[in-house]
C-alpha positions in Angstrom: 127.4 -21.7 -7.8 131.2 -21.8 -7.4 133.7 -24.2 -8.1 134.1 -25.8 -4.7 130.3 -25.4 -4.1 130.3 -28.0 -7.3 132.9 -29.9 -6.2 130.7 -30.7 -2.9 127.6 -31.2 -5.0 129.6 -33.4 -7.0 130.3 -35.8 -4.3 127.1 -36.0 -2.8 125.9 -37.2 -5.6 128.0 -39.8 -6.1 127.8 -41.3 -3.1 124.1 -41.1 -3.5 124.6 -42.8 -6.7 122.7 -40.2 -8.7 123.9 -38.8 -12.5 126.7 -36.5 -12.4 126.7 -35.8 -16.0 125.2 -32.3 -15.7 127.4 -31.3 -12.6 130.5 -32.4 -14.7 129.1 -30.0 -17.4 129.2 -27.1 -15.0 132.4 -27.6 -13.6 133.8 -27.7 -17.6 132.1 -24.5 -17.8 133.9 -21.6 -17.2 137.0 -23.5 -19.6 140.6 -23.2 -19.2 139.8 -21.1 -16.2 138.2 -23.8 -14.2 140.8 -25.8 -15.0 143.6 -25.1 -12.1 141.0 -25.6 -9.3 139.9 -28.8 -10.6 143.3 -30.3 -10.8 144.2 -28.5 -6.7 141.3 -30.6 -6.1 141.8 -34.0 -7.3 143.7 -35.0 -4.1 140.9 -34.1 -2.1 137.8 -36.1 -3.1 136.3 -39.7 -3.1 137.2 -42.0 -6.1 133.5 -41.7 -8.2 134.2 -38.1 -7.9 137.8 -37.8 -9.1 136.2 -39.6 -12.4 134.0 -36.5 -12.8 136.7 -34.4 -12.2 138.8 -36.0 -14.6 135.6 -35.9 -16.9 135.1 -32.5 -16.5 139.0 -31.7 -17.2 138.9 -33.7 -20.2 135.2 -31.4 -21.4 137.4 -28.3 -21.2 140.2 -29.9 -23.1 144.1 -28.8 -24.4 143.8 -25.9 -21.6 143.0 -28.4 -18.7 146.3 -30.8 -20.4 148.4 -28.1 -19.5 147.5 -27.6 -16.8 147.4 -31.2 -15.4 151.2 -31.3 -17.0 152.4 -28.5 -15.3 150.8 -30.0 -11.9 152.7 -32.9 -12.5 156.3 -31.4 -13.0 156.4 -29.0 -10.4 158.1 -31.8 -8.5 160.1 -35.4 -9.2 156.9 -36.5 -6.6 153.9 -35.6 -5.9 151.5 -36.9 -3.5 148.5 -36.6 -6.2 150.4 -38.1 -8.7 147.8 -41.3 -9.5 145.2 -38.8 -9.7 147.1 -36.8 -12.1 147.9 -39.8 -14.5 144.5 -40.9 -14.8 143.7 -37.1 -15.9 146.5 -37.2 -17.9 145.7 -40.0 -20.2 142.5 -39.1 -20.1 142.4 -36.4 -22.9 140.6 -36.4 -26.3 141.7 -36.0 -30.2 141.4 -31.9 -29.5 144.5 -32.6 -27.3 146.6 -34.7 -29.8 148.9 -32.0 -30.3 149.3 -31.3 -26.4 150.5 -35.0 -26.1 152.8 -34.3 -28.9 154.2 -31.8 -27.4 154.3 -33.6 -24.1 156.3 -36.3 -25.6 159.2 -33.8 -25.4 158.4 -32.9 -21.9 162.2 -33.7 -19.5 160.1 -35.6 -16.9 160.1 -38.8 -17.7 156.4 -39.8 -16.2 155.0 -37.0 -18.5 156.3 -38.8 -21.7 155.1 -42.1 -20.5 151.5 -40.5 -20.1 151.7 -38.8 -23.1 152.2 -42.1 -24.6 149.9 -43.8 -22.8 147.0 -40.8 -23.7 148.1 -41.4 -27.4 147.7 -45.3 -27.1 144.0 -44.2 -25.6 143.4 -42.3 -29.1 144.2 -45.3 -30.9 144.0 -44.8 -34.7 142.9 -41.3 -34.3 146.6 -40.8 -33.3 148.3 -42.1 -36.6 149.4 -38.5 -37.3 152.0 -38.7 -34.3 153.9 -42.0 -35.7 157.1 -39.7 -36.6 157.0 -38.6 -32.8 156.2 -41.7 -30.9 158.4 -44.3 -33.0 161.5 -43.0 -31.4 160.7 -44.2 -28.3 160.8 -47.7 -29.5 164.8 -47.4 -28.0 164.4 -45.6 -25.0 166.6 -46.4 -22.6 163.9 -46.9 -20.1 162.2 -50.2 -20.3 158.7 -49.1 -19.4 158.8 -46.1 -22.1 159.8 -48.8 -25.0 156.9 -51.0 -23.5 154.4 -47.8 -23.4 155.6 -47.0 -26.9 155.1 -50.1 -28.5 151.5 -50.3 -26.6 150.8 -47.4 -28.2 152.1 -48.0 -31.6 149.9 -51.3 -31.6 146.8 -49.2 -30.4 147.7 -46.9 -34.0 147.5 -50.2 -35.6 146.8 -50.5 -39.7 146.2 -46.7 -39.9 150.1 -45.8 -39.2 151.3 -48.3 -42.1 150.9 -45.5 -45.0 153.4 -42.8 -43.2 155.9 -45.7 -41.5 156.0 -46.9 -45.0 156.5 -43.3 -46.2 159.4 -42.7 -43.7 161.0 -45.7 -44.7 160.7 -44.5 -48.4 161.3 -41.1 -48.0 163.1 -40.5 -44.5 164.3 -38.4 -42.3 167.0 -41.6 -42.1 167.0 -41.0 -38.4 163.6 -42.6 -38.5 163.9 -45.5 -41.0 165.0 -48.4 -38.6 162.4 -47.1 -36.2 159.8 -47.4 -39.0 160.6 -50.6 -39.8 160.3 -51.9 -36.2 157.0 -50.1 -35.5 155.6 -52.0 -39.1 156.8 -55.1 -37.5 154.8 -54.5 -34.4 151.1 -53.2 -36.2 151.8 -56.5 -38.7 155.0 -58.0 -38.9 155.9 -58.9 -42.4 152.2 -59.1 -43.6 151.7 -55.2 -43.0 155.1 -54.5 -45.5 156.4 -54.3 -48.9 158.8 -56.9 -50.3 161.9 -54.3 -49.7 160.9 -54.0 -46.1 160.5 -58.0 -45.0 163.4 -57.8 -46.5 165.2 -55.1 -44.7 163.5 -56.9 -41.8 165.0 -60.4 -42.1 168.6 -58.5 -42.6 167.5 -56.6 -38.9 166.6 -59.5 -37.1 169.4 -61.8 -38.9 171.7 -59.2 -37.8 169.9 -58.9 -33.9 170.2 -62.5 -33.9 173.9 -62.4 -34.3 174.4 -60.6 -31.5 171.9 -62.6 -29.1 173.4 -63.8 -25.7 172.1 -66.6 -24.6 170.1 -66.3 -21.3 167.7 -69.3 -19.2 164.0 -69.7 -21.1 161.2 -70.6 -19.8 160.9 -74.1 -18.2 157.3 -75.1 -18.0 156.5 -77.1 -21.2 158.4 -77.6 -24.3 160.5 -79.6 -26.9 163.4 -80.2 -28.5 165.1 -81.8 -31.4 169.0 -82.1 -32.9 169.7 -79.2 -33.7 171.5 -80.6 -37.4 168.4 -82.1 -38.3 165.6 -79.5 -36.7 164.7 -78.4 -40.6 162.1 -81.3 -40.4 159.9 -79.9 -37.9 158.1 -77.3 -40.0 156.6 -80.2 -42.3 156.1 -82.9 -39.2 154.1 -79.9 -36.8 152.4 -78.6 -39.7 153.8 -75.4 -39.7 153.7 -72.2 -42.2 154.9 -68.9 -43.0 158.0 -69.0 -40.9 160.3 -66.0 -40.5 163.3 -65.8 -38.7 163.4 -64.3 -35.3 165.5 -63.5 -32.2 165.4 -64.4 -29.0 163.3 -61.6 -27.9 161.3 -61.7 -30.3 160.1 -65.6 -30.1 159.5 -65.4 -26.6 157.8 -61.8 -26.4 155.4 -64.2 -29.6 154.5 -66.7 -26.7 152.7 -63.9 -24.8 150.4 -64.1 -27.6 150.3 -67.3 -29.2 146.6 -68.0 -30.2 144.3 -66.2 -32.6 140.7 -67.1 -34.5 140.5 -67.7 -37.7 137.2 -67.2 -39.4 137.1 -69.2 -43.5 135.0 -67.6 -45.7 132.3 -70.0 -45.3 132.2 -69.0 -41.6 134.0 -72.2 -39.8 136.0 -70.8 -36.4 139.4 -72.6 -35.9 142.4 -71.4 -33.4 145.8 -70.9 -35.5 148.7 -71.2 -32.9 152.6 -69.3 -33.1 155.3 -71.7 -32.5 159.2 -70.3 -31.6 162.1 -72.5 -32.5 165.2 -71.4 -30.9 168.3 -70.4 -32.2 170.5 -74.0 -31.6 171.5 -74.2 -28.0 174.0 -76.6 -27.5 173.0 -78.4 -30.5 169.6 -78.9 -30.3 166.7 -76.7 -31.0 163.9 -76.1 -28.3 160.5 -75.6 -29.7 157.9 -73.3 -27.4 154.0 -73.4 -28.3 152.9 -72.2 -25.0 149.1 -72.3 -25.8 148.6 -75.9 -27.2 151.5 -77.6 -25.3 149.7 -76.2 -21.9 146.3 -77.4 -23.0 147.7 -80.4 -24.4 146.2 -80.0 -27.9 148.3 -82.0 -29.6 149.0 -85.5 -28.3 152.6 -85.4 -27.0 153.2 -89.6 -27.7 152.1 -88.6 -31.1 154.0 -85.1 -31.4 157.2 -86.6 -30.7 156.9 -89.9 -32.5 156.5 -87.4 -35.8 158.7 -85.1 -34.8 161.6 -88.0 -33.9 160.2 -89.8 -37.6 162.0 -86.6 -39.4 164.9 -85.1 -37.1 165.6 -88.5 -35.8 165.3 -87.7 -32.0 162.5 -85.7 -30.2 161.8 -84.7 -26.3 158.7 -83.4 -24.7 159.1 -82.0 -21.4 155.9 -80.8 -19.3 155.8 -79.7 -15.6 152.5 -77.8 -13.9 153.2 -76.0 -10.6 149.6 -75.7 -9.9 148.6 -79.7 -10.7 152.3 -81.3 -9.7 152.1 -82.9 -12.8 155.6 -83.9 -14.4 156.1 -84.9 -17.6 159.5 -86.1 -19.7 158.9 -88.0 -22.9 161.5 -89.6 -25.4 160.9 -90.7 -29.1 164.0 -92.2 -31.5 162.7 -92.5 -35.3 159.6 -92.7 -34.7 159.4 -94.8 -31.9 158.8 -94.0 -28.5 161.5 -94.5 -26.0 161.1 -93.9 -22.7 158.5 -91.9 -20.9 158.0 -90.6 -17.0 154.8 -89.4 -16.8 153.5 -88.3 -12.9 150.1 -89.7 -11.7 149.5 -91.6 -15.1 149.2 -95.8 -15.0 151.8 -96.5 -15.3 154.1 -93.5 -15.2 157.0 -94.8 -16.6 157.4 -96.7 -20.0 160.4 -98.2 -21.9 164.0 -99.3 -20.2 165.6 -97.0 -18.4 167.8 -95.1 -20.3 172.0 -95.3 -19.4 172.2 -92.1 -17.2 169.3 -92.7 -15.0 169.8 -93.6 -11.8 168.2 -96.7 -10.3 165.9 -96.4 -7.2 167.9 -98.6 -5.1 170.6 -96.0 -5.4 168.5 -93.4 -3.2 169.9 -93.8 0.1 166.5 -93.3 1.5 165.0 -96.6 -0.4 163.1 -99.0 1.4 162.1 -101.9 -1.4 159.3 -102.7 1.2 157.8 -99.3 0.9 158.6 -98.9 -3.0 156.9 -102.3 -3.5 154.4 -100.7 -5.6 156.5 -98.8 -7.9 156.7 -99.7 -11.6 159.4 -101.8 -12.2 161.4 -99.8 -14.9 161.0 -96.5 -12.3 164.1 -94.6 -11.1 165.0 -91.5 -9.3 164.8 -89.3 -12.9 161.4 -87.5 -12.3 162.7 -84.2 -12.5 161.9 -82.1 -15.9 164.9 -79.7 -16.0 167.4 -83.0 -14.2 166.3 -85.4 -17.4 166.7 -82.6 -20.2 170.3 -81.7 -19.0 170.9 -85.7 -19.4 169.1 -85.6 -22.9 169.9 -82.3 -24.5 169.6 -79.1 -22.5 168.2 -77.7 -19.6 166.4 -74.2 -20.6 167.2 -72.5 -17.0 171.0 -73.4 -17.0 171.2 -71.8 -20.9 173.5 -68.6 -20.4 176.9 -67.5 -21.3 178.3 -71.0 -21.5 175.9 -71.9 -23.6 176.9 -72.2 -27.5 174.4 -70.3 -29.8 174.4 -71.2 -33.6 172.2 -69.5 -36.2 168.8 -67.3 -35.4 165.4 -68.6 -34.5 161.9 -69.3 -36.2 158.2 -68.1 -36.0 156.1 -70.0 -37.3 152.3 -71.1 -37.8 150.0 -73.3 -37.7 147.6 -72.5 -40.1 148.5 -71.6 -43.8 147.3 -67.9 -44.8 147.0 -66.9 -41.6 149.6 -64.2 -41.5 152.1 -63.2 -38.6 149.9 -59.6 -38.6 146.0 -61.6 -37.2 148.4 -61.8 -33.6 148.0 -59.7 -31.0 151.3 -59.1 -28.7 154.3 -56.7 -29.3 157.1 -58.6 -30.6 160.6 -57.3 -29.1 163.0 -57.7 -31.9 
């Protein structure tokens, strides 16, 4: 039976829901020569059959890469060009030195799908390390992203050769190297001369950080000349210095299991410290500060009991909820806390402004309000009062020393987190 004859017989039966595994097996037949009218077709047919042609491309192997790479560059667009990347990626170990090769390819898409096939590979791939690493400064924001996706996938089994090339060169690579051992591990994945060379990297990235706005949704913050007792008061362990990147790219994945040898479960969480802003330090633990793990009337009163002043701020878009929280040594302050009874405790602080100062007050209609209430109900409005708003940090902002990632669980290890971390 011919190609398109297949082809057909291919989509009638997926449509009929029945196994295509043998049909795939013809088409891969007749190898690389097959391989051209498979890829002319992949425009043409259903979904569920464009996985069995990408199936039967990948069967026939480095011949059918080729030429699913040449299909793909004969122009800057092409209208099969989502049919093409799923084929592209699709590819395995016999075509590890195809995507190598690829990853010198002048289209830019191509590289990116090389990547991408080599992140498919995962460990299987370690061999490439000197080839991919570079791409960890592209200029292209995507290709650093698909880069360090696929580094990750690489994972444990690229440590021997990144700590090779940072032993033995080519120097070109070193820096490279030591980012990529910071992405499969962090510090726990290195020798002592490499967390080394890696504080001096980030201590040295940190200088030049510009300060931009941060996330506003939950958060904290404490003087930034008396931050250092945070670590003990929140528990915290194993902290290494960090840049601004790099703490907030940790937030995307903040929360990991931790199984003791006796078999007990617990969730070890990543806290960022900023670099000081302003003077004060804003502390992000997106996970436990979202779900509320920790009481925040507690959290600050220990956090205020060893830095002398601490803020929690809180806002949900989904529930409305607002929250905006003040403890002085220990002792709480003054809190607004939407849809709580009551939502506001403690005398209103000097700056706030009094409800009767709304132009829109009615005392008749307010009669229910909590006597110590005022107009401050705004997150973002009472941190610029009380130290600094995170969406107004930018170029006026003054930035003072680099920031902290930190646990808290001892023994954990930066490495047991998922996440690329963007030094």
């Amino acid at each position: 039976m011919d190609q398109t004859a297949l082809i057909a017989e291919l989509e009638l039966a997926t449509k009929q829901k029945e196994s295509t595994s043998g049909i795939v097996r013809r088409l891969a037949e007749p190898g690389a020569a097959a391989a051209p009218g498979l890829i002319a077709a992949l425009g043409t047919v259903s979904r569920p059959a464009l996985w069995g042609l990408r199936d039967a491309l990948r069967l026939i192997g480095p011949a059918a890469l080729d030429a699913a790479v040449a299909a793909r560059a004969r122009a800057a667009k092409v209208p099969e060009w989502w049919e093409l990347g799923h084929v592209l990626r699709g590819f395995d170990e016999r075509c590890i030195p195809g995507y190598t090769a690829a990853l010198s390819h002048p289209m830019k898409e191509i590289r990116q799908q090389a990547l991408w096939g080599l992140q498919n590979l995962g460990e299987a791939a370690a061999g490439t390390v000197p080839e991919v690493i570079p791409f960890l400064n592209d200029a292209d924001s995507y290709t650093r992203y698909q880069a360090e996706n696929t580094v990750r996938a690489i994972g444990a089994e690229a440590a021997p050769l990144l700590r090779a090339i940072r032993r033995d060169g080519p120097s070109s690579l070193r820096r490279h190297a030591l980012t990529a051992l910071a992405l499969i591990g962090g510090a726990d994945s290195m020798d002592e001369r490499d967390r080394r060379a890696l504080e001096r990297l980030i201590r040295v990235k940190a200088a030049q950080d510009t300060p931009d706005p941060l996330p506003d949704h939950w958060w904290l913050a404490v003087p930034g000349a008396t931050y250092e007792g945070l670590f003990e008061a929140m528990g915290l362990h194993d902290r290494i210095p960090c840049t601004l990147s790099m703490g907030l790219s940790a937030m995307g994945s903040d929360a990991t299991e931790i199984t003791d040898p006796d078999g007990t479960r617990h969730t070890a969480y990543r806290v960022f410290v900023t670099p000081e802003l302003d003077g004060w330090r804003l502390i992000y633990a997106d996970t436990p500060l979202r779900q509320m793990t920790w009481s925040p009337t507690d959290l600050i009163n220990r956090l205020s009991a060893a830095c002398g002043q601490a803020q929690f701020f809180y806002q949900d878009d989904h529930s409305d909820s607002m929250v905006w929280a003040v403890a002085v040594d220990g002792v709480p302050r003054r809190r607004y806390w939407r849809y709580s009874d009551p939502e506001w405790e403690g005398e209103p602080m000097e700056w706030e402004t009094p409800l009767s100062a709304d132009p829109d007050y009615d005392p008749e209609e307010e009669e229910d309000d909590d006597p110590n209430a005022t107009t401050e109900t705004d997150t973002t409005g009472a941190a610029s009062y009380l130290s600094v708003d995170p969406t107004a940090v930018g170029s006026r902002t003054a930035l003072r020393g680099h920031g902290w990632l930190a646990i808290t669980r001892p023994d954990t290890g930066h490495g047991a987190f998922r996440g690329a971390l963007r030094i």
